[in-house]
C-alpha positions as a Python dict, from the first residue, in 0.01 Angstrom:
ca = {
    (1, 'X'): (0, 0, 0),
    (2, 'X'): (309, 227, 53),
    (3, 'X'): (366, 162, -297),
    (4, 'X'): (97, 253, -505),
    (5, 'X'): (42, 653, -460),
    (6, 'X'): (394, 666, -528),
    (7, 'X'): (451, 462, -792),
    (8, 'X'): (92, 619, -974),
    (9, 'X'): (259, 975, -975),
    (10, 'X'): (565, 863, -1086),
    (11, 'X'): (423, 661, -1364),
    (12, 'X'): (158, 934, -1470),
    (13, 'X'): (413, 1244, -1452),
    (14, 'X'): (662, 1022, -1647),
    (15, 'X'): (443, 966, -1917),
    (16, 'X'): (264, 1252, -1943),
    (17, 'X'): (535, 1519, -1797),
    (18, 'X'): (217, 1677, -1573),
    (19, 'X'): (283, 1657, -1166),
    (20, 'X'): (-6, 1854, -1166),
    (21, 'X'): (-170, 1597, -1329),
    (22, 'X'): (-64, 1271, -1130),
    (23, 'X'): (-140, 1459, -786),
    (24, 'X'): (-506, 1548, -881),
    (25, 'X'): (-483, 1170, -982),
    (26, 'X'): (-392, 1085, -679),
    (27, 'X'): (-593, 1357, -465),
    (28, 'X'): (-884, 1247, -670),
    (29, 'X'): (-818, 863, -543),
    (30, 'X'): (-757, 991, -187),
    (31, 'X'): (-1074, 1154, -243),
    (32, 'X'): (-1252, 816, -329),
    (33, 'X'): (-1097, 616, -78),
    (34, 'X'): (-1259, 868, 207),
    (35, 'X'): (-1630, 803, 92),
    (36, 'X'): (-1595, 413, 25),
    (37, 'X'): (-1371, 296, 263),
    (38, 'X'): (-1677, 337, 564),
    (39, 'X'): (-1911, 150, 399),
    (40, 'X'): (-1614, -114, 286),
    (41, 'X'): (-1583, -172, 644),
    (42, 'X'): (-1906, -158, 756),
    (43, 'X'): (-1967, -428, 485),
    (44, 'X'): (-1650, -623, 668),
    (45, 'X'): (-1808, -561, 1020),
    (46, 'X'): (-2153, -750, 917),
    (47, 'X'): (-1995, -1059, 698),
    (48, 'X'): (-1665, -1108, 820),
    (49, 'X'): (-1315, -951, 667),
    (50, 'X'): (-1208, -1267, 449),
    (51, 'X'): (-1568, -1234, 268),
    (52, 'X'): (-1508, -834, 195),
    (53, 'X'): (-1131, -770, 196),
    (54, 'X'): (-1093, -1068, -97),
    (55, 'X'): (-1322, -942, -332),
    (56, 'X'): (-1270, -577, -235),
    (57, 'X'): (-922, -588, -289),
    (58, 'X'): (-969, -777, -595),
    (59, 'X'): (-1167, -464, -721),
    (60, 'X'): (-877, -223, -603),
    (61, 'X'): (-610, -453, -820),
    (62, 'X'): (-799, -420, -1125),
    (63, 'X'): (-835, -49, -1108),
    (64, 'X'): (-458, -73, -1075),
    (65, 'X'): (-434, -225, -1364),
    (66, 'X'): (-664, -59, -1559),
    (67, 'X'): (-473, 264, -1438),
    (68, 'X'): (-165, 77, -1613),
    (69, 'X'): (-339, 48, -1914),
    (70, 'X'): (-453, 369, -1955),
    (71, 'X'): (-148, 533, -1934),
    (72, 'X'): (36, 277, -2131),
    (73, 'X'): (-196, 319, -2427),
    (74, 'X'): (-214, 741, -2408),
    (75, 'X'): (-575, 733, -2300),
    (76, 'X'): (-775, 1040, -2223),
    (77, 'X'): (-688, 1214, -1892),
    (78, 'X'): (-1014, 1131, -1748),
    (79, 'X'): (-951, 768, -1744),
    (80, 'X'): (-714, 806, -1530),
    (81, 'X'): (-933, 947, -1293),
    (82, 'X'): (-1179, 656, -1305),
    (83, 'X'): (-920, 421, -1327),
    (84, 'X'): (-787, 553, -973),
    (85, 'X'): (-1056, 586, -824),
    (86, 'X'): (-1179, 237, -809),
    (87, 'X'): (-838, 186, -593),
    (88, 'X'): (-1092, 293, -351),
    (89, 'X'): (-1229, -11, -211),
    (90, 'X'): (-892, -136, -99),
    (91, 'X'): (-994, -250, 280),
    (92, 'X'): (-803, -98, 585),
    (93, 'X'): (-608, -391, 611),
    (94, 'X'): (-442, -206, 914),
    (95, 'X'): (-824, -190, 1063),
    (96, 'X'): (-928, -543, 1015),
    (97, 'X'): (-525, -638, 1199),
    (98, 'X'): (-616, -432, 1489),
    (99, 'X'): (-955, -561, 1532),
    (100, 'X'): (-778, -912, 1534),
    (101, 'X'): (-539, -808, 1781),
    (102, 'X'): (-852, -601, 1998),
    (103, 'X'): (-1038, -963, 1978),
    (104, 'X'): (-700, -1203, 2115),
    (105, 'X'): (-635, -966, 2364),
    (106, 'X'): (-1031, -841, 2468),
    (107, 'X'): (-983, -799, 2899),
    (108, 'X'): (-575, -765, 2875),
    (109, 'X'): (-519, -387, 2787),
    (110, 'X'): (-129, -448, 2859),
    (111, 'X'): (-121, -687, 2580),
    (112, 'X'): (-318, -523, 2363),
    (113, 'X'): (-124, -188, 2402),
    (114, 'X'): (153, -419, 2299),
    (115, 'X'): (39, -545, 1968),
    (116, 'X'): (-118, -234, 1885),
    (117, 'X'): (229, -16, 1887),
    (118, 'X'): (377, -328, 1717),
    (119, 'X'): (139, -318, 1472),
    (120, 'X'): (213, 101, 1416),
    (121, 'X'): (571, 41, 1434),
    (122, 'X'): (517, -231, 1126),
    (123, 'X'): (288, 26, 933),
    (124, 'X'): (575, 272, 948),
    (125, 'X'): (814, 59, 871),
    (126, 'X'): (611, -48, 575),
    (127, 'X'): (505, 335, 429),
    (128, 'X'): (900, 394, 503),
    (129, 'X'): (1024, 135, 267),
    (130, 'X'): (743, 106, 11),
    (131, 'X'): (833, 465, -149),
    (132, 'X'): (1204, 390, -180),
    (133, 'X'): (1096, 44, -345),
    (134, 'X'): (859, 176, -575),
    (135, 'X'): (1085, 485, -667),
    (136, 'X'): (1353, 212, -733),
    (137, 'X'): (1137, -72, -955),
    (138, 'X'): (949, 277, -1160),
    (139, 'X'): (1357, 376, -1225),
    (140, 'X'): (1546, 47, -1275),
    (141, 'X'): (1291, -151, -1470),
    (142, 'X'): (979, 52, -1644),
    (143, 'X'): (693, 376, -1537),
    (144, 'X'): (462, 37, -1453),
    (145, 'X'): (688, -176, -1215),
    (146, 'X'): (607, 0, -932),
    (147, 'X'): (211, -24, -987),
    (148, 'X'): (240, -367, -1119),
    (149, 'X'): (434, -543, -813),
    (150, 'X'): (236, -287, -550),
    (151, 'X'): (-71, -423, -669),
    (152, 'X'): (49, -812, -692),
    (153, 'X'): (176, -795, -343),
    (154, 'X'): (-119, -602, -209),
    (155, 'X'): (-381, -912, -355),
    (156, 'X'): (-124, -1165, -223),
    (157, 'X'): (-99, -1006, 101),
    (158, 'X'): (-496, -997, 182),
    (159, 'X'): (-505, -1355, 46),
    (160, 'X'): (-260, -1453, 326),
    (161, 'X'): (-422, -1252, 560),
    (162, 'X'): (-777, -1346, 483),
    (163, 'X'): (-709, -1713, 481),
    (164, 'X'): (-583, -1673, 882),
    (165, 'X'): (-899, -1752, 998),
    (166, 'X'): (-837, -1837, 1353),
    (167, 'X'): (-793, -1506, 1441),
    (168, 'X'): (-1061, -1363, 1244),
    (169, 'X'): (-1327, -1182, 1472),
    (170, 'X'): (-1670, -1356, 1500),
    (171, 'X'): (-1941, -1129, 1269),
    (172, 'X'): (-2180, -1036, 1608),
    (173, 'X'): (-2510, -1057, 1479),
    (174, 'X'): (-2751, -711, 1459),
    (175, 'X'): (-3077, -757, 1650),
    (176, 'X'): (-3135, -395, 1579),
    (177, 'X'): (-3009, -116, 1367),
    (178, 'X'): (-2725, 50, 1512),
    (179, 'X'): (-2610, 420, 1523),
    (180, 'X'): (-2319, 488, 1310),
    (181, 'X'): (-2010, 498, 1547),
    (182, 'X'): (-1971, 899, 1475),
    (183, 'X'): (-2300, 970, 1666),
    (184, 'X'): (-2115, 771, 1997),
    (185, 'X'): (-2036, 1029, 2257),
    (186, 'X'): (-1665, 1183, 2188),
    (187, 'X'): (-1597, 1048, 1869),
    (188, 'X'): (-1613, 1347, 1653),
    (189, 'X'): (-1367, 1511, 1860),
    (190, 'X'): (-1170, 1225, 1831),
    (191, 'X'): (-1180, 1250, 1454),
    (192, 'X'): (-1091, 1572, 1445),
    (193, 'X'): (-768, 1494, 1651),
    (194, 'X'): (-706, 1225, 1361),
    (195, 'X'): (-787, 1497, 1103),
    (196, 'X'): (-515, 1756, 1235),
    (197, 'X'): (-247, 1452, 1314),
    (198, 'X'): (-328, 1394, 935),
    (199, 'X'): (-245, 1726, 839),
    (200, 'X'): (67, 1712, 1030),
    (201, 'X'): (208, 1380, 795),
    (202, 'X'): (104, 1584, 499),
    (203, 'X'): (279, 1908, 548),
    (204, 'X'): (590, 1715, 673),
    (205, 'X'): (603, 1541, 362),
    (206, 'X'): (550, 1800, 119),
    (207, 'X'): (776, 2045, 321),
    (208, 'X'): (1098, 1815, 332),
    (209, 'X'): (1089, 1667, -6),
    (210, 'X'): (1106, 2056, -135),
    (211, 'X'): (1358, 2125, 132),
    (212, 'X'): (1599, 1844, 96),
    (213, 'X'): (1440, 1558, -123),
    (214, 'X'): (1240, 1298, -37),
    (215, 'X'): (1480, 1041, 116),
    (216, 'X'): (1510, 1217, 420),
    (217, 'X'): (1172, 1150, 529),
    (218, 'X'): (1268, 783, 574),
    (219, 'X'): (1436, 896, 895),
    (220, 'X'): (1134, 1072, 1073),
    (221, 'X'): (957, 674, 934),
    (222, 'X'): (1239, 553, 1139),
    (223, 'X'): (1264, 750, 1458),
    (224, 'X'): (837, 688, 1479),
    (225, 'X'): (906, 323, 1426),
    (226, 'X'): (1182, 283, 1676),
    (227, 'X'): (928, 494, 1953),
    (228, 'X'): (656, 225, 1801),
    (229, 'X'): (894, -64, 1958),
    (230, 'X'): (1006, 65, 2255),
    (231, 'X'): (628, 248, 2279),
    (232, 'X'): (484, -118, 2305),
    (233, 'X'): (741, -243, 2548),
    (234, 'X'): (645, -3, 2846),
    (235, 'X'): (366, -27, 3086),
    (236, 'X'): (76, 207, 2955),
    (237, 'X'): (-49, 446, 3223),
    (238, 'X'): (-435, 369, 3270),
    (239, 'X'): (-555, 692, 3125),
    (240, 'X'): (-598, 683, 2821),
    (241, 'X'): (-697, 1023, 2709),
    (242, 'X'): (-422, 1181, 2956),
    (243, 'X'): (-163, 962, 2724),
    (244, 'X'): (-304, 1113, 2406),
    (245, 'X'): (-291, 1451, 2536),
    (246, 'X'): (71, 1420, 2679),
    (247, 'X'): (153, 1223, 2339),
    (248, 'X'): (63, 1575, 2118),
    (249, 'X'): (211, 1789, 2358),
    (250, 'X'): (526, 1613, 2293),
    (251, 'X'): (476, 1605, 1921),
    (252, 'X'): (423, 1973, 1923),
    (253, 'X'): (732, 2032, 2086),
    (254, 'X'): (938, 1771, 1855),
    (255, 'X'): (789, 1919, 1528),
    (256, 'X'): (942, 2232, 1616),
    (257, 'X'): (1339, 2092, 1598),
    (258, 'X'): (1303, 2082, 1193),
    (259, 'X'): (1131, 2464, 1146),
    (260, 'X'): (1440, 2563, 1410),
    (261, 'X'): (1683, 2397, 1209),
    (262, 'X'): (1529, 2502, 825),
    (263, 'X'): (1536, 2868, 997),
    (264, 'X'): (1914, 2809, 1074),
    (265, 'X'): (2011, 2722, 724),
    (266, 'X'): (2166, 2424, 930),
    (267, 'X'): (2296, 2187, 732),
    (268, 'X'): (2160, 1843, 622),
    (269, 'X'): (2255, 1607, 897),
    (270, 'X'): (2136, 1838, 1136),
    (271, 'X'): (1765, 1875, 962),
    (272, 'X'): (1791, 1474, 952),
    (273, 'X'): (1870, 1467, 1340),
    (274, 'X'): (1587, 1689, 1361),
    (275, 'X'): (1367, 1485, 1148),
    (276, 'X'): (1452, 1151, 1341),
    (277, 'X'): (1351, 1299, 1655),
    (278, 'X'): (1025, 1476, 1524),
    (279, 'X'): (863, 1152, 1459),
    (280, 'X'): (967, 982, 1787),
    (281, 'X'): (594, 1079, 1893),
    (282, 'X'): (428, 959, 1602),
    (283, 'X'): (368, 614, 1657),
    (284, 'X'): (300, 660, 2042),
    (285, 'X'): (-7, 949, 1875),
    (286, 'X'): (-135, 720, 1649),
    (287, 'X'): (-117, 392, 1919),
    (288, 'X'): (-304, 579, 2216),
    (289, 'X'): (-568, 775, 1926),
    (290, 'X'): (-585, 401, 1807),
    (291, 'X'): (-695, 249, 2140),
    (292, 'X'): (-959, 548, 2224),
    (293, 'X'): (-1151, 443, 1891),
    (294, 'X'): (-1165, 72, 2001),
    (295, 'X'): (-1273, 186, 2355),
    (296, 'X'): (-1528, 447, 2220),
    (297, 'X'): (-1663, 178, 1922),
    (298, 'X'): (-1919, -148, 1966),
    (299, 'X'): (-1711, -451, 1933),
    (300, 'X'): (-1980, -544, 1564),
    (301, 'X'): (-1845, -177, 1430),
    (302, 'X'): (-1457, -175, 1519),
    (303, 'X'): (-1358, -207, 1184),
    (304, 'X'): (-1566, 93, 1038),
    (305, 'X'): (-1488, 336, 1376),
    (306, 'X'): (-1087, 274, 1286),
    (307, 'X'): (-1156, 311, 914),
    (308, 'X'): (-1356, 613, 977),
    (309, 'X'): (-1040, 719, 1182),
    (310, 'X'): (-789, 617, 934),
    (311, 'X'): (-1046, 804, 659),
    (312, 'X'): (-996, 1128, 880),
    (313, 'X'): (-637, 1077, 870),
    (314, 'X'): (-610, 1036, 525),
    (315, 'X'): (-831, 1411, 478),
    (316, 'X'): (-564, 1588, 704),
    (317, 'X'): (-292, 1445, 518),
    (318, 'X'): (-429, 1585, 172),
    (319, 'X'): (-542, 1928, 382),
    (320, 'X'): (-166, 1949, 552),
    (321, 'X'): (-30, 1852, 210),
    (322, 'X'): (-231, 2144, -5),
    (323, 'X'): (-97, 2362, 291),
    (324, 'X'): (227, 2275, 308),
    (325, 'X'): (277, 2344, -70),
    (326, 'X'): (68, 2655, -38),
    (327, 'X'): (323, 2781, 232),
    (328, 'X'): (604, 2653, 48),
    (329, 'X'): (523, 2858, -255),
    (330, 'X'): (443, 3209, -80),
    (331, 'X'): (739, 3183, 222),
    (332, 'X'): (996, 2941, 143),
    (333, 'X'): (1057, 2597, 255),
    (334, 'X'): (1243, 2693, 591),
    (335, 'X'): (935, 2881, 664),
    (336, 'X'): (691, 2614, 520),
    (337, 'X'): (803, 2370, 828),
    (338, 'X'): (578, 2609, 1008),
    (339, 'X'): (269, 2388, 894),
    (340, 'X'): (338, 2075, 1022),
    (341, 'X'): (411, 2228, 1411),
    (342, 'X'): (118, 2449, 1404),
    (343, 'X'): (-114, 2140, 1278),
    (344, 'X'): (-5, 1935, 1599),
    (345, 'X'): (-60, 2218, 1817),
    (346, 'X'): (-368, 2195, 1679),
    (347, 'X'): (-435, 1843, 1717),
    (348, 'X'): (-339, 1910, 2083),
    (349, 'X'): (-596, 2203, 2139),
    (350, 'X'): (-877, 1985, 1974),
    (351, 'X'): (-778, 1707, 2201),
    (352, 'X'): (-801, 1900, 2504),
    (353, 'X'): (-1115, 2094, 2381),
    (354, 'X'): (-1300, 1753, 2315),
    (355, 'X'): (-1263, 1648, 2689),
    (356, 'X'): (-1533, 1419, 2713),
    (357, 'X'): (-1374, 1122, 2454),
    (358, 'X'): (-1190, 835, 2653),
    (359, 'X'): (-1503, 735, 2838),
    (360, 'X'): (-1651, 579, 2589),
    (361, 'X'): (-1857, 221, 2544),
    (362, 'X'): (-1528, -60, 2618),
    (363, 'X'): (-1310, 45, 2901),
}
């Protein structure tokens, strides 16, 4: 999954010499992804994940390909566009793992804190090495390697994962119809913390790869993956919401090392110290937002309450993104670090504002 935005702007703008084109490509799939993936998952949450992901991911593959096709054969621009955008129903594969892990370990929050930050510290490791691999196929072999092999590992990967079926989650039959888990009591506040932690990935991203390319953002993937590790091996303190807030404090703080340096015109290895230690407090962010949505979501909706989380993510990262570049444009790169800091101190206002999440349905 790392893989494919890449490897889809790399293939479009090499073909037809338009970034402009492959990001509203992309933006448009992003786009996409945010309406579908809910209803993806709340399809998963009523008939089980290996009877959605399959054929959902099956769906994704083959707009991959037809996206391949398209640009191979010098179809219209709009095709592209449609093409893309039935990526969409790719499941939250990181959703439907963390419900898995939320089922083993249901009445052990130690252990589940555990697998949980293991299970962030593997996502980053993944979206730190799928870039550099795509980047790598899309320049050593053809524009289409990257797509290609993203999209045959992606359907081999949710074939492994959907044939595990011991650990699959039990579909809990609906007696009733049930509220959609954004009406439960704190969760749109908790969304909205996901939404500006979004925005802070986005900015980051846009910011460094016009400040010093994009290979340097592999190190704030690695500092977040190493705090992922040692994240999971500590004893979580029992409030929740009091780890979340102390979590965004800290990334506030953190995200303001790389604006500090940029404003320095210090050099290169000290912007990549900088980055390293920015994105210590990613993973533990994402881990403790994580375990507030299982806690605040009915065991028969966890997958679409952490795919309506991850969908809010995914928004903040194309907001911080547009805003990054806007900033980057008007003020300068040094300045346009600026973004990413001021969206985690906004994250961290938001999360203090929304006070009453953290008490919600599973404790």
């Amino acid at each position: 999954m790392g893989m494919l935005s890449v490897s889809a702007v790399i293939m479009i703008a090499g073909s037809r010499g338009s970034y402009a084109l492959a990001g509203a490509v992309t933006a448009t799939g992003l786009a996409a992804t945010a309406v579908v993936a809910p209803f993806t998952a709340r399809l998963v949450d009523r008939f089980g994940q290996a009877r959605v992901a399959v054929p959902a991911t099956a769906l994704a593959v083959l707009g991959s390909l037809a996206l391949v096709l398209c640009v191979h054969h010098d179809a219209p621009a709009w095709t592209l566009f449609a093409a893309y955008a039935a990526t969409a129903t790719t499941p939250n594969t990181g959703g439907m793992s963390r419900a898995r892990w939320a089922h083993l370990h249901r009445g052990d929050p130690a252990a589940l804190h555990t697998a949980n930050s293991f299970e962030q510290a593997a996502d980053e490791l993944c979206f730190m090495l799928g870039p550099v691999l795509a980047a790598t196929l899309c320049g050593a072999l053809f524009p289409e390697a990257g797509t290609l092999v993203g999209a045959a590992l992606l359907m081999t990967g949710v074939l492994i994962f959907a044939a595990q079926r011991a650990t699959e989650p039990p579909v809990t039959p609906r007696t009733k119809t049930v509220a959609s888990p954004l009406r439960t009591p704190g969760m749109p506040a908790l969304l909205a913390v996901f939404l500006a932690t979004g925005a802070v990935f986005g900015a980051m991203e846009v910011v460094s790869i016009a400040h010093a390319g994009g290979a340097i953002l592999a190190l704030q993937a690695a500092g977040s993956c190493a705090a992922g590790l040692l994240y999971g091996s500590l004893r979580p303190a029992r409030n929740a919401r009091l780890r979340l807030l102390l979590c965004l404090a800290a990334m506030t703080a953190l995200m303001s090392l790389p604006l500090l340096a940029a404003a320095a015109s210090a050099g290169l290895p000290v912007l990549a110290f900088c980055l390293l230690l920015a994105g210590a407090a990613t993973a533990p962010t994402m881990v403790t937002g994580m375990t507030l949505v299982q806690r605040a979501t009915r065991p028969e909706q966890l997958n679409e309450g952490m795919t309506l989380a991850v969908t809010a993510l995914l928004g903040g990262v194309a907001a911080g993104a547009a805003a990054g570049g806007w900033l980057v444009a008007h003020a300068g790169t040094a300045s346009g670090y600026a973004a990413p800091m001021s969206a985690a101190a906004l994250a961290l206002v938001v999360a203090i504002a929304g006070g009453g999440y953290g008490r919600g349905r599973r404790t």
